[in-house]
N, CA, C and O atoms as a GROMACS GRO file, in nm:
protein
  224
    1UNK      N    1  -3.580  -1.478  -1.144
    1UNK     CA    2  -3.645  -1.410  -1.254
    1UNK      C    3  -3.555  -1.410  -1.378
    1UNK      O    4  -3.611  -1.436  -1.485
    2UNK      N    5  -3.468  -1.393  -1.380
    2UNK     CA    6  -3.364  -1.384  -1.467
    2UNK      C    7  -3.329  -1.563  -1.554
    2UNK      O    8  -3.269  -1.590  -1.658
    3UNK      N    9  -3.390  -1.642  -1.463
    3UNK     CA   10  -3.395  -1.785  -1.538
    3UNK      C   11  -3.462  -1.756  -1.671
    3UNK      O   12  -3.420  -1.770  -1.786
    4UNK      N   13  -3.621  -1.695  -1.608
    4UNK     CA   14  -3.711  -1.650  -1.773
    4UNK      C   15  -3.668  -1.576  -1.850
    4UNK      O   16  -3.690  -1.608  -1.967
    5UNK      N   17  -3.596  -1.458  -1.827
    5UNK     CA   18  -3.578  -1.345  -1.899
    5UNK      C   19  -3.482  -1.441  -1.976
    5UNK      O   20  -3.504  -1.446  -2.098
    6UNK      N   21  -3.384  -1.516  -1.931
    6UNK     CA   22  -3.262  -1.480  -2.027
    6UNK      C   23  -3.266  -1.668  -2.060
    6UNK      O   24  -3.303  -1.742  -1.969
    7UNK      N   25  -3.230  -1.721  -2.181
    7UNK     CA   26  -3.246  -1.845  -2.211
    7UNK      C   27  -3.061  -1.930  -2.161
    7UNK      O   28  -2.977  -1.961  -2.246
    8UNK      N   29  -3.047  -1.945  -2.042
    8UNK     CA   30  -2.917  -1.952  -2.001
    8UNK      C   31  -2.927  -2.062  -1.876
    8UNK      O   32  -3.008  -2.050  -1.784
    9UNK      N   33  -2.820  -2.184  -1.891
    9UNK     CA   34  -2.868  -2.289  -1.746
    9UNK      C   35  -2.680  -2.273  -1.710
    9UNK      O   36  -2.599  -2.185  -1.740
   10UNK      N   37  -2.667  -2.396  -1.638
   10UNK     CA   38  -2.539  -2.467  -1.575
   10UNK      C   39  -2.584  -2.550  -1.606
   10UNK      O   40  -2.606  -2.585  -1.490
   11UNK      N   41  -2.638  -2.652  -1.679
   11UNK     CA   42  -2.662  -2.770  -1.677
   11UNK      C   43  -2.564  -2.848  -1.712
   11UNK      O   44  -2.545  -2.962  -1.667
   12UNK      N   45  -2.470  -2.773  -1.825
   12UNK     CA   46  -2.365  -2.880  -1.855
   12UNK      C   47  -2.289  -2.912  -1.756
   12UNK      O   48  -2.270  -3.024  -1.709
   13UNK      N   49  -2.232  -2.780  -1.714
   13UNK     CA   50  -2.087  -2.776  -1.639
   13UNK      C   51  -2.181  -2.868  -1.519
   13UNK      O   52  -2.114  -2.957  -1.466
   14UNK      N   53  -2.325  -2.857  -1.470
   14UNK     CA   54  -2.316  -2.965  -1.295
   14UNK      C   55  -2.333  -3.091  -1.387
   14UNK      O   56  -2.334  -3.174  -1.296
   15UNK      N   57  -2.347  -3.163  -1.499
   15UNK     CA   58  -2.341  -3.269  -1.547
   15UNK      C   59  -2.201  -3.349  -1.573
   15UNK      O   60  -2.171  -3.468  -1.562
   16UNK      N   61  -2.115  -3.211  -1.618
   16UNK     CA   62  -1.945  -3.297  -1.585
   16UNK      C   63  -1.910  -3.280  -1.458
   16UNK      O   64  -1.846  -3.370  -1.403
   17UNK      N   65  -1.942  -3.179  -1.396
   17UNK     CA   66  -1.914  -3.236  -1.253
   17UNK      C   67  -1.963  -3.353  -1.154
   17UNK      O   68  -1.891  -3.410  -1.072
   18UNK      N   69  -2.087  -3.374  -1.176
   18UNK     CA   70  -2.158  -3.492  -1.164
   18UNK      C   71  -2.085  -3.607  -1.220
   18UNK      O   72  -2.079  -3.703  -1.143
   19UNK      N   73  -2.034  -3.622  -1.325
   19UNK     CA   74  -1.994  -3.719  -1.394
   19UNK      C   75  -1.811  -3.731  -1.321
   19UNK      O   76  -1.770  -3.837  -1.274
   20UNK      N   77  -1.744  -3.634  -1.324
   20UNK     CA   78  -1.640  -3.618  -1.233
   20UNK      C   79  -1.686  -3.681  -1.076
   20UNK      O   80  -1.664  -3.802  -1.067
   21UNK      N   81  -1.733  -3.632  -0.982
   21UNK     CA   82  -1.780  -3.707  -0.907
   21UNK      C   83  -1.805  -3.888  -0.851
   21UNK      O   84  -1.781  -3.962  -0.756
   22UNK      N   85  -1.867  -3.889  -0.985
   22UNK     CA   86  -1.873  -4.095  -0.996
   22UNK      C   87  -1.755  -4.150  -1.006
   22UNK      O   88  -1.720  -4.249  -0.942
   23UNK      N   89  -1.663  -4.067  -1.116
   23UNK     CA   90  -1.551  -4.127  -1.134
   23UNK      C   91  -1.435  -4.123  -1.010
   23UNK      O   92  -1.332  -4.188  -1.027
   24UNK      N   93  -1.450  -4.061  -0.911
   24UNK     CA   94  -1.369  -4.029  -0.764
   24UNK      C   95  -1.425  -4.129  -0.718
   24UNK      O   96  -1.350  -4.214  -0.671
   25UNK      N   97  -1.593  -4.157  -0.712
   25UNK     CA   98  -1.618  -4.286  -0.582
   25UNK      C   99  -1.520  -4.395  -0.664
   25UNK      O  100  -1.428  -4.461  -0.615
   26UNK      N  101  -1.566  -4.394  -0.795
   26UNK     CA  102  -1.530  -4.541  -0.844
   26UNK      C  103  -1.357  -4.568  -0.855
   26UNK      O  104  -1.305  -4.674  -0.890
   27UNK      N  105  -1.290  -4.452  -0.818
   27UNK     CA  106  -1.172  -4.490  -0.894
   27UNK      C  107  -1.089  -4.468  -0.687
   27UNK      O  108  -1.012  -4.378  -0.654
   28UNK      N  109  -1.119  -4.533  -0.633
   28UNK     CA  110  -1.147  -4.485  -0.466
   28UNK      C  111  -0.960  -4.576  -0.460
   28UNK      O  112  -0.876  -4.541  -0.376
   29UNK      N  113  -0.935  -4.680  -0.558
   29UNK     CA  114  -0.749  -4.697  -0.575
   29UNK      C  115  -0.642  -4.630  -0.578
   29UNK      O  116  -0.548  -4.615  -0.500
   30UNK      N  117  -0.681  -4.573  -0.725
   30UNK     CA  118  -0.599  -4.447  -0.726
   30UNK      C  119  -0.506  -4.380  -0.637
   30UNK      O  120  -0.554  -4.302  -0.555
   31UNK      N  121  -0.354  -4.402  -0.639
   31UNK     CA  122  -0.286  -4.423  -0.541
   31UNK      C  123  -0.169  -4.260  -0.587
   31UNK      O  124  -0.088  -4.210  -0.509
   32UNK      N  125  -0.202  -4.204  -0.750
   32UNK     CA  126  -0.102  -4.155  -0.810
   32UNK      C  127  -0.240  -4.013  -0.876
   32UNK      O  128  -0.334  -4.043  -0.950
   33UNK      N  129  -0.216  -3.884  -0.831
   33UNK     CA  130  -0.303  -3.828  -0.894
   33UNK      C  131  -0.270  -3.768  -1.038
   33UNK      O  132  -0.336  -3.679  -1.093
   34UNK      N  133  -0.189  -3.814  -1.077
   34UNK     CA  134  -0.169  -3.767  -1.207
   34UNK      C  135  -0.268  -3.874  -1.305
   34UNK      O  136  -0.358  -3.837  -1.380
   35UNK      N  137  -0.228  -4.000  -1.283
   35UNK     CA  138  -0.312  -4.081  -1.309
   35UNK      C  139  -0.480  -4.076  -1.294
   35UNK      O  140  -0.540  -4.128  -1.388
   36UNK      N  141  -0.558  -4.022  -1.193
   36UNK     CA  142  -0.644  -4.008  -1.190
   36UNK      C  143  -0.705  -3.845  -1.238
   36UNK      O  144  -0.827  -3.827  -1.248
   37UNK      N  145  -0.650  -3.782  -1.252
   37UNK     CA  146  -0.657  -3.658  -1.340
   37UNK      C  147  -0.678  -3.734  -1.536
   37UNK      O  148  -0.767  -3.720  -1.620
   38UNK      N  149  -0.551  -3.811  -1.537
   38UNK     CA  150  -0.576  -3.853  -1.700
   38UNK      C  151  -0.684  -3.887  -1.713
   38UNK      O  152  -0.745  -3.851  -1.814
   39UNK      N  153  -0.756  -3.982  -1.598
   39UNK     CA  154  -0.862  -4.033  -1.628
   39UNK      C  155  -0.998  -3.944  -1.650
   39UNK      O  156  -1.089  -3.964  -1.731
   40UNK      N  157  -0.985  -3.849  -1.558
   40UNK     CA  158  -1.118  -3.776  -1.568
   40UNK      C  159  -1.133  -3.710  -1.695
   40UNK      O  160  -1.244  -3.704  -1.749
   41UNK      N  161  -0.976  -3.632  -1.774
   41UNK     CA  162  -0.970  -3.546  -1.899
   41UNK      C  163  -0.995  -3.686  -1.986
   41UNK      O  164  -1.103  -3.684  -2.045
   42UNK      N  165  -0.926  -3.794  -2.003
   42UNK     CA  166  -0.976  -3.852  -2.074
   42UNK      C  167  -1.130  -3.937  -2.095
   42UNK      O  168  -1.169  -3.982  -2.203
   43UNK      N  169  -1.182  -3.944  -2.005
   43UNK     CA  170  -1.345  -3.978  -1.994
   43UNK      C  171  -1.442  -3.857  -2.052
   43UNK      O  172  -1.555  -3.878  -2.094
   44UNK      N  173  -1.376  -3.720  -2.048
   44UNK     CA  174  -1.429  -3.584  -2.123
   44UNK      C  175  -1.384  -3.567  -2.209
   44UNK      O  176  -1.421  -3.470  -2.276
   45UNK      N  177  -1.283  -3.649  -2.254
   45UNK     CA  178  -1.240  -3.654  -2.391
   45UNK      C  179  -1.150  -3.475  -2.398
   45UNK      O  180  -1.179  -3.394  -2.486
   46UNK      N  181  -1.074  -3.454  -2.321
   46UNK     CA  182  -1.010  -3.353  -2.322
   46UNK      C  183  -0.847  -3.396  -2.371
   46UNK      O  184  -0.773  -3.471  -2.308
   47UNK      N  185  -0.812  -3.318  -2.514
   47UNK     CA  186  -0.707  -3.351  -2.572
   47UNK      C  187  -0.603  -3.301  -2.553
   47UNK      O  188  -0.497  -3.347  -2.597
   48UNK      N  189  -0.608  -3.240  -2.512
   48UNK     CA  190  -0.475  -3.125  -2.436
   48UNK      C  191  -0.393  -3.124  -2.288
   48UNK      O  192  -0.344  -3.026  -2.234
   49UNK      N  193  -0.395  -3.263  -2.241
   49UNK     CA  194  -0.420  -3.242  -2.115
   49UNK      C  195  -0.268  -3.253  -2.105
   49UNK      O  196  -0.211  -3.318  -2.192
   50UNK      N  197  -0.198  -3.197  -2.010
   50UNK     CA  198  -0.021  -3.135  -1.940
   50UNK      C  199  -0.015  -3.220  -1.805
   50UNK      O  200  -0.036  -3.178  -1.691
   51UNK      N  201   0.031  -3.396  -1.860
   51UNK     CA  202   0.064  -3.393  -1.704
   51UNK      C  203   0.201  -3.390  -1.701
   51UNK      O  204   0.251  -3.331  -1.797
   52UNK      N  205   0.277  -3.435  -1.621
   52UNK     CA  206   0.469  -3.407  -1.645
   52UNK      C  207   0.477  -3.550  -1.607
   52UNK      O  208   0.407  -3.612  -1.526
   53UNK      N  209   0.581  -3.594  -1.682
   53UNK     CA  210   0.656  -3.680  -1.689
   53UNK      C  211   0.721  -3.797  -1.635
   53UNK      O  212   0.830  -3.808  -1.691
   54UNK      N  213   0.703  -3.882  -1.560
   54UNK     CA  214   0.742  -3.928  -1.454
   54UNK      C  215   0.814  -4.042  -1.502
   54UNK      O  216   0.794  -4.097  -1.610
   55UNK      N  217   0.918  -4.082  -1.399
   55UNK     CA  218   0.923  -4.243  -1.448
   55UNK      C  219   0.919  -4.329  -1.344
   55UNK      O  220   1.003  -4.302  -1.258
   56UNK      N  221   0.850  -4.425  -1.322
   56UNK     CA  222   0.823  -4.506  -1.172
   56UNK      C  223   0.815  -4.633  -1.233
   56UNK      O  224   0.795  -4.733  -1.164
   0.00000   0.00000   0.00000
C-alpha cells in the first residue's frame, strides 16, 4: 500500500546492482580485487574511489 501512497521505488539502486552483477559474470579473470572493484566504480563513473597502492 505504501507503493501508492508515497511516490518512492529502488529502481535505481537494483539497476546498479544488476549492472554490477554482469560485470562479475563477465570479468570471471579477474585475478586481483582491487582491480575489479576499479572496474565496477569506474563503469558508475564513481570519482572518488580509495584503492591503496600497490606495486606488482
Amino acid at each position: 500500500m505504501n507503493s501508492f501512497a508515497f511516490d518512492l521505488h529502488n529502481g535505481y539502486i537494483e539497476g546498479i546492482n544488476n549492472q554490477t552483477k554482469v560485470i562479475k559474470r563477465n570479468a570471471f579473470g579477474f585475478k586481483r580485487f582491487d582491480r575489479f572493484r576499479a572496474r565496477i566504480l569506474l563503469h558508475h563513473q564513481y570519482k572518488k574511489k580509495a584503492t591503496p597502492n600497490r606495486s606488482c
